[in-house]
C-alpha positions in Angstrom: 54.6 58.9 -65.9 52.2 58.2 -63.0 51.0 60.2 -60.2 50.1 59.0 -56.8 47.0 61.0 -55.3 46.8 61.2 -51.8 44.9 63.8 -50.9 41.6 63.9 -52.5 40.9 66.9 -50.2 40.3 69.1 -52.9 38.3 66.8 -55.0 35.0 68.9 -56.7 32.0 66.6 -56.3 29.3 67.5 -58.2 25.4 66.4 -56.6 22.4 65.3 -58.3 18.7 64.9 -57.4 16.1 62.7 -59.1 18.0 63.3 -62.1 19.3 66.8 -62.1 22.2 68.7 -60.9 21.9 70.6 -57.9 25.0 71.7 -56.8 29.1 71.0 -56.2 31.5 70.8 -53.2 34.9 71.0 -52.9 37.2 69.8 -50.2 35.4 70.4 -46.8 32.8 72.4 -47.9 29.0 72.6 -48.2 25.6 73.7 -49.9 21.8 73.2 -49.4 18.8 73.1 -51.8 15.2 72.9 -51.6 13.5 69.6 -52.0 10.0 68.4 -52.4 8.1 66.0 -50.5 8.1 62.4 -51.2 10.6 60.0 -52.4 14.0 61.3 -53.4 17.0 59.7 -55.2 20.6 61.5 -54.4 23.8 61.1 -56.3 27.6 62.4 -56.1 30.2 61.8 -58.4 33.6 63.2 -58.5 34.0 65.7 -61.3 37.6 64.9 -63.3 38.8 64.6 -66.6 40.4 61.2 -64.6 38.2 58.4 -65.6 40.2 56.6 -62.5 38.0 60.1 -60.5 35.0 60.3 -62.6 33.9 56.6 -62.1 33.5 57.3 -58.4 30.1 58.0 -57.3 27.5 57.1 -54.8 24.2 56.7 -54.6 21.4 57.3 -52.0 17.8 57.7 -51.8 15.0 59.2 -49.0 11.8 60.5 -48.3 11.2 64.1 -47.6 8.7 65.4 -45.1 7.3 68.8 -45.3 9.4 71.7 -43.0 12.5 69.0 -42.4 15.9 69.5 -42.8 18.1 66.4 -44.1 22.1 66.5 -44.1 23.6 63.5 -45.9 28.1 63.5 -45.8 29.6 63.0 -48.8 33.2 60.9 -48.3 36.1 59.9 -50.6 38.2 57.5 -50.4 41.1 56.1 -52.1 41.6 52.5 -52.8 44.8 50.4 -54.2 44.0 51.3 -57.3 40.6 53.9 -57.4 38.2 55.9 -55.7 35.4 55.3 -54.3 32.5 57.2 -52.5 30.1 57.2 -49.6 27.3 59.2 -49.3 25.4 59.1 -45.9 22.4 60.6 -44.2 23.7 62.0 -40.9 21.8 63.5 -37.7 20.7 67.1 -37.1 23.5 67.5 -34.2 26.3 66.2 -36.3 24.8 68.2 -40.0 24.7 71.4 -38.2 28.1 70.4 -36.6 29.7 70.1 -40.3 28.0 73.0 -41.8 29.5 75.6 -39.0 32.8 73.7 -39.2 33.1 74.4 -43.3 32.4 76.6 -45.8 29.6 77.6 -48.1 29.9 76.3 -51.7 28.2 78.4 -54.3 28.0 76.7 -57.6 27.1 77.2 -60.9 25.9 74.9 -64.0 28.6 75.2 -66.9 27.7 76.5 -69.9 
């Protein structure tokens, strides 16, 4: 029997830097971490059992300055017949927007 998805609202998308987990969100929802200086490489991918989910991911990368603050929006969206993801760098007005708008996401690394 197949199910139809429509509302990926409460997908859990887990985030990775340079390599390494950092964190997870779920539905409208959101977390920060430190990062160094320099050139960093950001990923998201939607956690699920669902390889039709789990194949979804994004990719972004940017360079850190020291005492900055970067927001990037991490977006699903469902297709004819997947998922797929956008992950974008947003501006200060519109990340501190979000982040009063939704709630904080505290995650922890399975064991």
């Amino acid at each position: 029997m197949g199910r139809i998805v429509s509302d990926v609202s409460g997908a859990i998308i887990e985030v990775g830097m340079d390599g390494s987990w950092v964190g997870a969100n779920q539905g409208s929802s959101y977390f920060f971490f430190p990062a160094d200086t320099g050139e960093r490489h950001l990923c998201v991918n939607w956690q699920s059992r669902l390889e039709v989910h789990s194949r979804a991911f994004a990719m972004a990368n940017f360079t850190t300055e020291a005492g900055k603050i970067y927001y990037f929006r991490a977006r699903v969206f469902p297709g004819e017949h997947d998922y797929s993801f956008e992950l974008d760098p947003i501006n200060s007005d519109q990340g501190k927007f979000l982040v009063a708008s939704s709630t904080y996401s505290l995650s922890h690394p399975k064991k």
